[in-house]
C-alpha positions in Angstrom: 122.3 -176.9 28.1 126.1 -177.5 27.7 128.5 -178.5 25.0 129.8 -182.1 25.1 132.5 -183.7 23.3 132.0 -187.2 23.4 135.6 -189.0 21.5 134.9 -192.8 20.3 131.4 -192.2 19.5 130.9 -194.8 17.2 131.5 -197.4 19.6 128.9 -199.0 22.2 130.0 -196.8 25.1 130.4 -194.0 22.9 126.8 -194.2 21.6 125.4 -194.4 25.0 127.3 -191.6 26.3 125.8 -189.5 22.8 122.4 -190.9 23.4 122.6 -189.9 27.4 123.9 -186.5 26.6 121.4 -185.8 24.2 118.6 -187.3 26.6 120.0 -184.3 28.9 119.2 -181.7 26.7 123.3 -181.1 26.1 124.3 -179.7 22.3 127.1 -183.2 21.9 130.2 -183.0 19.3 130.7 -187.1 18.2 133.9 -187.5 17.3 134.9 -190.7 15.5 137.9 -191.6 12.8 135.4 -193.0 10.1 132.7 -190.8 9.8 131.5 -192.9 6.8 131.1 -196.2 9.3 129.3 -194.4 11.8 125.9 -192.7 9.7 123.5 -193.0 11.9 125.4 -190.8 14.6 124.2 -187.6 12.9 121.1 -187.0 14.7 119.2 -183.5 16.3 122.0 -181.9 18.5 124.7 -184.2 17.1 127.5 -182.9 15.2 129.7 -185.8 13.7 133.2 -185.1 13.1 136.5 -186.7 12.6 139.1 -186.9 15.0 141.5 -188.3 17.1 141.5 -188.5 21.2 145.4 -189.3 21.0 146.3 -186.4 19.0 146.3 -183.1 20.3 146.2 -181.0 17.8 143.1 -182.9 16.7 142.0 -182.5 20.1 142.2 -178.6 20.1 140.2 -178.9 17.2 137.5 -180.4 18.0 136.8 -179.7 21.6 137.5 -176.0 21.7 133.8 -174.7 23.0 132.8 -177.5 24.9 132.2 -177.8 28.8 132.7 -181.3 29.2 134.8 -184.4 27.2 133.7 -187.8 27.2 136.3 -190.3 26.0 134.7 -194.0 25.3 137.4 -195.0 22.3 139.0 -198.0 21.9 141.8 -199.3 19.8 142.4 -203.2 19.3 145.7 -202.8 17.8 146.8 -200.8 20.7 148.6 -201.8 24.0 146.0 -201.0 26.7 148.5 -199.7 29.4 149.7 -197.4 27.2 147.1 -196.3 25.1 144.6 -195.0 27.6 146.7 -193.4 29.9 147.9 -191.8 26.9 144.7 -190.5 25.9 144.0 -189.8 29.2 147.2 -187.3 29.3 145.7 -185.9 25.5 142.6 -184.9 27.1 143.6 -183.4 30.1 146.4 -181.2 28.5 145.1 -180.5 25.3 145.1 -176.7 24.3 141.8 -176.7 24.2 141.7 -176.3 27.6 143.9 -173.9 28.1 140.8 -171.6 29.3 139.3 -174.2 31.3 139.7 -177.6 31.8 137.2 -180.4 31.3 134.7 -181.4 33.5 134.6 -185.1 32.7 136.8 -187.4 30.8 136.6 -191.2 31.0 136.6 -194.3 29.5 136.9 -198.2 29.4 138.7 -200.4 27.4 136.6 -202.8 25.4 136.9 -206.4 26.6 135.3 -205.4 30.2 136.6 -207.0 33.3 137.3 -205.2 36.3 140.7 -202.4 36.0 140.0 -201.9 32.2 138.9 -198.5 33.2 140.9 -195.1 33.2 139.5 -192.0 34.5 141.3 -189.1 34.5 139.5 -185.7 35.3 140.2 -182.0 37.1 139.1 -181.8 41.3 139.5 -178.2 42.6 142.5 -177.9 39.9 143.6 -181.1 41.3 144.7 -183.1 38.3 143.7 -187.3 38.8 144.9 -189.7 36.2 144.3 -192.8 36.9 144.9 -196.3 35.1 144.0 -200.2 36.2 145.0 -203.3 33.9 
């Protein structure tokens, strides 16, 4: 069993991803801005927490400990190209992974359609960052 960090977890995506991890057996940190709109998160091997995928410091924070980030967040008020890639830089230089870097980090935009996607992760200490709109 691992520790997962799964940022947006209030949303659709983000739910799944908590659910899936949980399904696996993995401890999963749900990180969220409004705790208070998202009470049904807390459940056995669910920590809820607030947070912010593009802050770092609030990235540190929360994801110190954990073997693997998931990032399903979304933010209407936000320009796509920008944000994501954004949090997609966030992630994958955080300071809480100074020691190690994540295994996994992606989301999707809400909205759907193909290229709404960025996926960003670490191969052989290769870094990938990659965004589609």
């Amino acid at each position: 069993m691992s520790r997962v960090v799964v940022f947006g977890a209030g949303g659709r995506a983000g739910r799944a991803a908590v659910a899936e991890a949980r399904r696996r057996g993995h401890q999963v940190t749900a990180v969220v801005r409004d705790p208070g709109a998202h009470g049904s998160l807390p459940m056995d091997g669910v920590r809820l927490v607030v947070g912010d995928a593009a802050d770092p410091d609030s990235v540190a924070k929360v994801a110190a400990g954990h073997g693997a980030a998931i990032s399903a967040v979304y933010d209407a008020s936000a320009r796509p190209d920008a944000f994501y890639p954004g949090v997609a830089r966030v992630l994958l230089d955080g300071p809480s992974w100074a020691s190690r870097p994540p295994d996994v980090v992606e989301g999707s935009g809400s909205g759907g359609g193909p290229g709404r996607a960025v996926r960003a992760g670490h191969a052989d200490g290769d870094e990938t960052v990659t965004a589609r709109y």
